[in-house]
One Martini backbone bead per residue (centre of mass of N, CA, C, O) as a GRO file, in nm:
protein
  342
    1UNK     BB    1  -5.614   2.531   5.567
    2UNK     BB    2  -5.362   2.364   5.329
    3UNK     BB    3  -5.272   2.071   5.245
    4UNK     BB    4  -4.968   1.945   5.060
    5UNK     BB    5  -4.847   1.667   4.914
    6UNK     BB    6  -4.544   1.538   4.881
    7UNK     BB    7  -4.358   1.411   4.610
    8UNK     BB    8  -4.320   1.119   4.521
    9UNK     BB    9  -4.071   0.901   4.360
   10UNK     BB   10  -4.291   0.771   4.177
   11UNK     BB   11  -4.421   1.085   4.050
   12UNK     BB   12  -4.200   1.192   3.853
   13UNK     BB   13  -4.231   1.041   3.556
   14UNK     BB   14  -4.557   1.144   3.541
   15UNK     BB   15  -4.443   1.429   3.556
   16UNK     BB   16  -4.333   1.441   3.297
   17UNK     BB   17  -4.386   1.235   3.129
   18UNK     BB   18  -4.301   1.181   2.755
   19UNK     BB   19  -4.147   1.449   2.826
   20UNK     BB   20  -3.910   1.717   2.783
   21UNK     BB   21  -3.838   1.974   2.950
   22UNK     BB   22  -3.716   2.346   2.868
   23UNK     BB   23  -3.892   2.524   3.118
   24UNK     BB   24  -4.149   2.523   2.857
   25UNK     BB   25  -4.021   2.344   2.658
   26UNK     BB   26  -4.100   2.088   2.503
   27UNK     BB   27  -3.927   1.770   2.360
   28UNK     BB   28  -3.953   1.599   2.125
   29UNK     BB   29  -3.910   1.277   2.209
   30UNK     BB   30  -3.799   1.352   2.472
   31UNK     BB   31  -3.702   1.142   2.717
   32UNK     BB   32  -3.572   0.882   2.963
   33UNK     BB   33  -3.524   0.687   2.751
   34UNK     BB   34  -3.339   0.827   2.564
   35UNK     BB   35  -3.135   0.952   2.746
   36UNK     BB   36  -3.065   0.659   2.838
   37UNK     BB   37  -2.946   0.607   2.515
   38UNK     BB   38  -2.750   0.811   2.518
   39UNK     BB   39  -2.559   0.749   2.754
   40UNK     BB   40  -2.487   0.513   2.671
   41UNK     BB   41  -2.352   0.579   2.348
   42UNK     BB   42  -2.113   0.770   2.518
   43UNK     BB   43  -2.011   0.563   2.666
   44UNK     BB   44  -1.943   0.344   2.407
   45UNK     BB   45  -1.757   0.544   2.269
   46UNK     BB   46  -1.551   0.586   2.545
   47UNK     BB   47  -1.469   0.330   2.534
   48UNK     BB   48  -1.361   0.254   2.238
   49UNK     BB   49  -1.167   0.495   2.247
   50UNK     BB   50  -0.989   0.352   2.476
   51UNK     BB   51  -0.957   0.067   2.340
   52UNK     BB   52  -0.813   0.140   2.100
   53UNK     BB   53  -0.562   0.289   2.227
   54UNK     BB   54  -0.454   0.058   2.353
   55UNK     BB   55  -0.405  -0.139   2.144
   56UNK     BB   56  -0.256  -0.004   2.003
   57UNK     BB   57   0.015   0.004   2.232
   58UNK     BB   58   0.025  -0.268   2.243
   59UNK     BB   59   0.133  -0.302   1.959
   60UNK     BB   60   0.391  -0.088   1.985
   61UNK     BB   61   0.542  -0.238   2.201
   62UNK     BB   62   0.550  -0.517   2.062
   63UNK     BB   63   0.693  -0.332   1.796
   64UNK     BB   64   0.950  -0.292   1.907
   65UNK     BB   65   1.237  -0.252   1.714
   66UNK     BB   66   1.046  -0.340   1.461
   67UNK     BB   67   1.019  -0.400   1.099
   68UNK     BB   68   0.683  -0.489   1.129
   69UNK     BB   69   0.484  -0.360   0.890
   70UNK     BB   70   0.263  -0.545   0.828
   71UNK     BB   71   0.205  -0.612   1.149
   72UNK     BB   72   0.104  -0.351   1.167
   73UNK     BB   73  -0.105  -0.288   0.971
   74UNK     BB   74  -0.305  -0.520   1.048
   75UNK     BB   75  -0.348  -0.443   1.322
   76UNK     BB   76  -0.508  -0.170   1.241
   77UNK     BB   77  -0.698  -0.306   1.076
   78UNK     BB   78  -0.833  -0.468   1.286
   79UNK     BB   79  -0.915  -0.255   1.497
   80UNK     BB   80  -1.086  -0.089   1.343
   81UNK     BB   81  -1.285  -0.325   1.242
   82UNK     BB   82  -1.373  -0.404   1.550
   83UNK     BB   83  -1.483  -0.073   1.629
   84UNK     BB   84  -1.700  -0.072   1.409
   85UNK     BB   85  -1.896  -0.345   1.470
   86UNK     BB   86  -1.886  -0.270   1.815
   87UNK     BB   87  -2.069   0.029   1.752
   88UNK     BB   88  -2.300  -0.081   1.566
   89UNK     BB   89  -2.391  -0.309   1.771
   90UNK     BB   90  -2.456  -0.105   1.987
   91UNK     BB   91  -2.635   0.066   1.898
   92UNK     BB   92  -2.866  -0.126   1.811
   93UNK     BB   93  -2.898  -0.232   2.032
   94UNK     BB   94  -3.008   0.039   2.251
   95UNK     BB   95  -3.218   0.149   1.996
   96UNK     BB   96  -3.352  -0.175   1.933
   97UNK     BB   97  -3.570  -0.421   2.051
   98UNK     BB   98  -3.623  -0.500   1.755
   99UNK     BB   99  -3.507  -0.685   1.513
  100UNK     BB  100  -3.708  -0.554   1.272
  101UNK     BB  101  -3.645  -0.260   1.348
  102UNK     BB  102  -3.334  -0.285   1.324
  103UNK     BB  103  -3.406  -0.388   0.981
  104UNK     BB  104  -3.515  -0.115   0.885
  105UNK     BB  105  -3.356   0.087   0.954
  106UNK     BB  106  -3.111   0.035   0.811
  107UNK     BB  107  -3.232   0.003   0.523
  108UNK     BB  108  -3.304   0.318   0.519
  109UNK     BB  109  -3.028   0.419   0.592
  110UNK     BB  110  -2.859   0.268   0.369
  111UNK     BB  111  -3.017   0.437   0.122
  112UNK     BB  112  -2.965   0.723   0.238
  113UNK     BB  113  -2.683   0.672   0.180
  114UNK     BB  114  -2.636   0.614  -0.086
  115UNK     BB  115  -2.772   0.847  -0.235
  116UNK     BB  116  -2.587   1.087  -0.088
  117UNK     BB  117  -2.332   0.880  -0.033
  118UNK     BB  118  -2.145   0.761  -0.292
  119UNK     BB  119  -1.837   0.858  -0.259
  120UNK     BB  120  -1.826   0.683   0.024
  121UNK     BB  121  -1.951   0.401  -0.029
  122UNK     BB  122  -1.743   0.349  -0.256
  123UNK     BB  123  -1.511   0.337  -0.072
  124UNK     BB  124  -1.591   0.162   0.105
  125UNK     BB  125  -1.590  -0.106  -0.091
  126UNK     BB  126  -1.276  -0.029  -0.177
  127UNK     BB  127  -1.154  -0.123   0.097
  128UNK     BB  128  -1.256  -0.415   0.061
  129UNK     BB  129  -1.137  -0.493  -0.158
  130UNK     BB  130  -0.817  -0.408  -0.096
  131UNK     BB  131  -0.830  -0.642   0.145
  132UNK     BB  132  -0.983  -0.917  -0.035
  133UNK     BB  133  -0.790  -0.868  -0.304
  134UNK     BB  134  -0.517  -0.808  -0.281
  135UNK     BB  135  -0.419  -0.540  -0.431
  136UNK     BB  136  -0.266  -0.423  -0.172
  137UNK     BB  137  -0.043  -0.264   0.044
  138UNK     BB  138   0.205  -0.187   0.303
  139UNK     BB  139   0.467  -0.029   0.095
  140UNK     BB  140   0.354  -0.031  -0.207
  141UNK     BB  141   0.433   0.014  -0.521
  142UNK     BB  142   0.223   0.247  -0.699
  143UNK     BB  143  -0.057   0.316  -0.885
  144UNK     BB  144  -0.321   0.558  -0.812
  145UNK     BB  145  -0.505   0.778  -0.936
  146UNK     BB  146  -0.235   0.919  -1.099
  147UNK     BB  147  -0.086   0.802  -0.860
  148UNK     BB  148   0.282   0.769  -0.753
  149UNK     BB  149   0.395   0.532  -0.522
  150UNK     BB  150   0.373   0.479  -0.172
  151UNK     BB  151   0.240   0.327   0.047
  152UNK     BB  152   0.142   0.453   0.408
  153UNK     BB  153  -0.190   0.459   0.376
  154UNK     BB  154  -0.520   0.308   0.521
  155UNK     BB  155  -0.875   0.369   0.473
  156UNK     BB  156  -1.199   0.349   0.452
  157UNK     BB  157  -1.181   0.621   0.207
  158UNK     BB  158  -0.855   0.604   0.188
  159UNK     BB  159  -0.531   0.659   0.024
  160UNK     BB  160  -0.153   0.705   0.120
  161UNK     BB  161   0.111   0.864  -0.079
  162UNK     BB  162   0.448   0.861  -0.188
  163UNK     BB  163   0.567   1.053  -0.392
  164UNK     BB  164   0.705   0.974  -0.729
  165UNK     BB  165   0.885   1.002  -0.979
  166UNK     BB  166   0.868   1.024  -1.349
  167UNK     BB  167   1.012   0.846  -1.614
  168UNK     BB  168   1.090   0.852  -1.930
  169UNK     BB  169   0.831   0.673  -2.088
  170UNK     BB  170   0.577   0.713  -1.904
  171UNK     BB  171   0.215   0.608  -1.920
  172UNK     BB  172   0.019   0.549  -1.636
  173UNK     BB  173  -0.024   0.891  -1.551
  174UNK     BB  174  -0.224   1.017  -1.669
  175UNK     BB  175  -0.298   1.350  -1.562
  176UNK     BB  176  -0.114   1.410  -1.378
  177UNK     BB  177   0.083   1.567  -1.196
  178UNK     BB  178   0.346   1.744  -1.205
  179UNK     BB  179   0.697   1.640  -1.184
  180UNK     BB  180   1.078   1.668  -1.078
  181UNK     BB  181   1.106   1.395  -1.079
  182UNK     BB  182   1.328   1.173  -1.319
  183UNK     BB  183   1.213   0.950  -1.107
  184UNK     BB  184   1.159   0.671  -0.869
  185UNK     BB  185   1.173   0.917  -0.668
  186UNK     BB  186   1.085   1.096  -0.416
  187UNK     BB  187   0.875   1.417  -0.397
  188UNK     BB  188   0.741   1.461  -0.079
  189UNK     BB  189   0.456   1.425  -0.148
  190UNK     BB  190   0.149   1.373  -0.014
  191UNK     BB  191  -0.128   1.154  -0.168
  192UNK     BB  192  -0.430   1.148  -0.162
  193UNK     BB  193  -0.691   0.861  -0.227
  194UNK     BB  194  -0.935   0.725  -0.348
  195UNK     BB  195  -1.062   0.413  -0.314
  196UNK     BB  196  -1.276   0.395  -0.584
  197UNK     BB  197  -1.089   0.399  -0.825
  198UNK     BB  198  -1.118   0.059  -0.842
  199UNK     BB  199  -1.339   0.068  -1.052
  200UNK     BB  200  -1.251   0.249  -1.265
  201UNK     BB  201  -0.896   0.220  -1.210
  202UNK     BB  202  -0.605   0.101  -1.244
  203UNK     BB  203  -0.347  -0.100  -1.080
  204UNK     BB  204  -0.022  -0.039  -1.002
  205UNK     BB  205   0.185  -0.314  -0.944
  206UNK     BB  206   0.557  -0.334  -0.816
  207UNK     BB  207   0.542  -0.549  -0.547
  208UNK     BB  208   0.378  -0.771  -0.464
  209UNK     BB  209   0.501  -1.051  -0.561
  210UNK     BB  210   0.725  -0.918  -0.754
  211UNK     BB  211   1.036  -0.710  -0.654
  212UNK     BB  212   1.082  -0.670  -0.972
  213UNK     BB  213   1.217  -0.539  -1.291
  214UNK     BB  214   1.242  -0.443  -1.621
  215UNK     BB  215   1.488  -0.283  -1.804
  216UNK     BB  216   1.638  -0.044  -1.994
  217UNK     BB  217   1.974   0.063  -2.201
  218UNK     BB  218   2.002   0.276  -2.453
  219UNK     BB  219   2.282   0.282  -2.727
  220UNK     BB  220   2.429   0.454  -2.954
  221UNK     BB  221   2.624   0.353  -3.293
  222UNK     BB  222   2.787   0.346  -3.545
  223UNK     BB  223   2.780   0.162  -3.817
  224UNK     BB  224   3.137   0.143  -3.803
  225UNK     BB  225   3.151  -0.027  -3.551
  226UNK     BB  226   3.229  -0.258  -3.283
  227UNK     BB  227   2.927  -0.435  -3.254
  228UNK     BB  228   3.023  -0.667  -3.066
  229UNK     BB  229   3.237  -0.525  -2.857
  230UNK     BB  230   2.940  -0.378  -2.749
  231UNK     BB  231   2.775  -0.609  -2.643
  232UNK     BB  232   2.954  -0.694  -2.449
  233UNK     BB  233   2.992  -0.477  -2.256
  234UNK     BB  234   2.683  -0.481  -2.195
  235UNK     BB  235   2.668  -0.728  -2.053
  236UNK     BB  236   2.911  -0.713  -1.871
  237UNK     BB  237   2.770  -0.468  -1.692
  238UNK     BB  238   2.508  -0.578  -1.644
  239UNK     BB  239   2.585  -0.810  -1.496
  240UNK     BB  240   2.725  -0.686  -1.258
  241UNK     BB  241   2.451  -0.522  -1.161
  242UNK     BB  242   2.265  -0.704  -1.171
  243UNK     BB  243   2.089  -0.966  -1.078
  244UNK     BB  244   2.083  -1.275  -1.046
  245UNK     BB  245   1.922  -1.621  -1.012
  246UNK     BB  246   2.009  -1.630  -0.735
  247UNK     BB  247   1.913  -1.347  -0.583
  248UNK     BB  248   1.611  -1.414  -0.636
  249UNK     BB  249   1.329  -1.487  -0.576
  250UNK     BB  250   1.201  -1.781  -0.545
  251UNK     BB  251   0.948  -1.788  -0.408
  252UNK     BB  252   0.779  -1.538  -0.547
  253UNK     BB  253   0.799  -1.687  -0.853
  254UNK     BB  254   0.646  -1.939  -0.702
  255UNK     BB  255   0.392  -1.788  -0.635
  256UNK     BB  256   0.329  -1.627  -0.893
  257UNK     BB  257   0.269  -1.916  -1.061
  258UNK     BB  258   0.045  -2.033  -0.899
  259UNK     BB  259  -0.158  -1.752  -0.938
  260UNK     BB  260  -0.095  -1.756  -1.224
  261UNK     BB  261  -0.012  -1.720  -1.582
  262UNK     BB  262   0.339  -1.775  -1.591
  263UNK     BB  263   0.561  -1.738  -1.853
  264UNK     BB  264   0.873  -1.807  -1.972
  265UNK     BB  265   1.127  -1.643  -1.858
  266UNK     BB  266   1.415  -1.417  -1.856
  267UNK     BB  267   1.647  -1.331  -1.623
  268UNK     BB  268   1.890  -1.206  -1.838
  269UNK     BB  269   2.093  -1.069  -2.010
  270UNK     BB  270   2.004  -0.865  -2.285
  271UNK     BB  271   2.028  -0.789  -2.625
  272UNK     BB  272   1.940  -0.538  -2.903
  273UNK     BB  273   1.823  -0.445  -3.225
  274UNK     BB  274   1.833  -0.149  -3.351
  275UNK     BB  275   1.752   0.036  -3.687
  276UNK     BB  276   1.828   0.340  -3.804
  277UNK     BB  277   1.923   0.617  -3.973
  278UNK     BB  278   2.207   0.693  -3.776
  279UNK     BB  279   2.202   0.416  -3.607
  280UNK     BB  280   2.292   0.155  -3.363
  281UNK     BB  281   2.046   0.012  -3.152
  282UNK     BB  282   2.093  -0.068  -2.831
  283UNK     BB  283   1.936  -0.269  -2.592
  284UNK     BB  284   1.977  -0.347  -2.250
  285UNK     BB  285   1.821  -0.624  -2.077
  286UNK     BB  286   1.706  -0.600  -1.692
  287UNK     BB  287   1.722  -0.662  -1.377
  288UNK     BB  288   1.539  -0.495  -1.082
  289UNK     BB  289   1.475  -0.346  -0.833
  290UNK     BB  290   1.247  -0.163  -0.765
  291UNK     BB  291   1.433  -0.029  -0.561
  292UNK     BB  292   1.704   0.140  -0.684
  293UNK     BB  293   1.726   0.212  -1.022
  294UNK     BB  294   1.902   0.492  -1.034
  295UNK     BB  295   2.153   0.350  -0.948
  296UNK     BB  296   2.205   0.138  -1.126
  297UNK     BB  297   2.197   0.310  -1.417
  298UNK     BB  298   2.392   0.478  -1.343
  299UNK     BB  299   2.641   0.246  -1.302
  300UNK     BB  300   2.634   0.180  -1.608
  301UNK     BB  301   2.712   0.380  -1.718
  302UNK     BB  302   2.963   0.436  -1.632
  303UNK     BB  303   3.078   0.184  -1.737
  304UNK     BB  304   3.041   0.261  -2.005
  305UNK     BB  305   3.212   0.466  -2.043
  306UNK     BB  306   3.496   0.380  -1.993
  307UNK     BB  307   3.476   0.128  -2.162
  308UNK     BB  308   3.414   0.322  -2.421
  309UNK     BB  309   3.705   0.446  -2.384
  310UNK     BB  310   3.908   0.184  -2.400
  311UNK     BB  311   3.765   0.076  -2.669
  312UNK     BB  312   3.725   0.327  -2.916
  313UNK     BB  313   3.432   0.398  -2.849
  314UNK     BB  314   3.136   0.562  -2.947
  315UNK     BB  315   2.844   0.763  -2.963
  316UNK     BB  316   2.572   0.845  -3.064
  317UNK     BB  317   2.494   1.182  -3.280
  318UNK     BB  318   2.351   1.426  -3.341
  319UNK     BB  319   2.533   1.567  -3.675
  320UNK     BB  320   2.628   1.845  -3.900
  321UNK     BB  321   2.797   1.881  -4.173
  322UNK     BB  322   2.988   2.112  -4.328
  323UNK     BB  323   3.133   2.085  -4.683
  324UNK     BB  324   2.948   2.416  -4.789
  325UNK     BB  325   2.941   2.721  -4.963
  326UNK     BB  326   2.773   2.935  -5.113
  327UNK     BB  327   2.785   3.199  -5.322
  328UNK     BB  328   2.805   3.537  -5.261
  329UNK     BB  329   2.622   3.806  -5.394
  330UNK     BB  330   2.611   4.168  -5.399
  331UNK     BB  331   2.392   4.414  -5.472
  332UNK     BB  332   2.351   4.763  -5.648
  333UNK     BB  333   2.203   4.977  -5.749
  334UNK     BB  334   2.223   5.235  -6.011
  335UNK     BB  335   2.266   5.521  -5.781
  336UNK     BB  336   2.321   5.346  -5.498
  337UNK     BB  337   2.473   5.354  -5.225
  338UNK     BB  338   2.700   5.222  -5.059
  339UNK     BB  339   2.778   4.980  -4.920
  340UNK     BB  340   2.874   4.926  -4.580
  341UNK     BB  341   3.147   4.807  -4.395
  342UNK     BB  342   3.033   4.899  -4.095
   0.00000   0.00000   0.00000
């Protein structure tokens, strides 16, 4: 009779050896110090989630019932790049005793991440430009890979617009889909745009530093109309909905000329002549907001119309008069029956 000593809480270690088995099955590499790395690392992306989730509530909370839309942007920006921080120092010290091993693993993870996902490390490193270089932000009305809309969302790799339509004579968007609606006003569709585009194409930004645009609203008269008059009549309407150099934001203008080499511009409403084959064109240039602009320009118009019916002004347009008409004869050969009058 063989008695047999059953194994102490020491020898479990001894018996697994350097590899965990699954039944007959022995996994290489995966060891008791890996499992407990593994378990770590699962851990802090779970407390991540949970204080990410967190911090946003927060966030929410603080700024509920306000329209806090830039300090709501930068919070969410600030969380996620705190989350992204300390889950790489965190995966890193877990993984990686040594500082020398965990600076040689980063650099060959780094190069096979450039090499395999370049357009994933591009948009990364534009979404950096685009918050260090204040391309735009949250709100900004631009231009950005061929849509045309306002930012709504910025992300690591992407930018998310709120597309709307392009006016006749917008040539910024060369390529772009197809809109219909004929104004900078929203067409309901959401268009993601990678962060990257910021290296190869420019972006137009309306509204990051100065909130206004100059516009144009053009009209023809007839060569013989009473032209002063006329261009009368467009300033003062023009100016009626215009915004005055008092109504400005003069903090922004004042702005951005610290920041550029802005120089002296009129922001009064102004008129110009341009000679046509057909009549002459007046081009009112007066300053708008950003947005609704096409209601300015609607309003506008109106007004322009009622007093050019008040003062018996017309418009010119494109019409060709019939002075007369040459004399027709239909002749019938020889022997030929009659043309049918029928």
């Amino acid at each position: 009779m063989h008695a047999h000593a059953l194994p102490t809480a020491q020898s479990f270690p001894a018996a697994l050896g350097s590899r965990a088995a699954l039944g007959h099955v022995h996994l290489v590499g995966v060891d008791m110090k890996t499992a407990t790395k593994l378990v770590y690392t699962l851990a802090l992306v779970a407390a991540l989630v949970v204080l990410r989730l967190v911090a946003r509530q927060v966030v929410r909370l603080a700024l509920r019932g306000r329209t806090h839309t830039t300090v709501r942007f930068w919070s969410r920006q600030a969380i996620n790049l705190a989350t992204g921080v300390v889950f790489i120092l965190g995966v890193l010290s877990i993984w990686f005793d040594n500082g020398l091993h965990a600076a040689a693993a980063v650099g060959l993870l780094s190069a096979g991440l450039a090499f395999a996902l370049q357009k994933a490390v591009t948009s990364l490193a534009g979404y950096f430009l685009i918050l260090r270089g204040d391309v735009f932000s949250i709100g900004d009305r631009v231009v950005m890979g061929g849509v045309r809309g306002d930012v709504i969302g910025l992300g690591f790799l992407r930018t998310t617009i709120l597309e709307m339509g392009q006016p006749e004579g917008d040539t910024d968007t060369t390529g772009a889909a197809p809109v219909w609606v004929d104004a900078r006003q929203h067409t309901g569709r959401v268009v993601t745009v990678t962060n990257g585009v910021v290296f190869d194409e420019p972006v137009y930004n309306y509204s990051r530093d100065f909130p206004f645009l100059w516009e144009e609203l053009r009209v023809g008269i007839p060569y013989d109309a009473d032209r002063k008059l006329a261009e009368r009549i467009l300033l003062e309407v023009a100016t009626r909905h215009a915004p005055t150099a008092e109504e400005l934001d003069p903090e922004a203008l004042q702005r951005m000329r610290r920041r550029f080499y802005l120089p002296r511009t009129d922001v009064e409403p102004e008129v110009f002549y341009k000679l046509t084959s057909n009549w002459v064109e007046l081009a009112v240039r007066f300053v708008v907001p950003v947005r609704g602009i096409r209601r300015v320009k609607s309003d506008i118009s109106r007004d322009l119309l009622d007093e050019f019916e008040r003062a018996g002004l017309e418009i010119a347009t494109t019409s060709f008069a019939v002075s007369g008409l040459p004399e027709l004869r239909v002749t019938t050969p020889e022997g030929a029956p009659p043309y049918p009058s029928h």
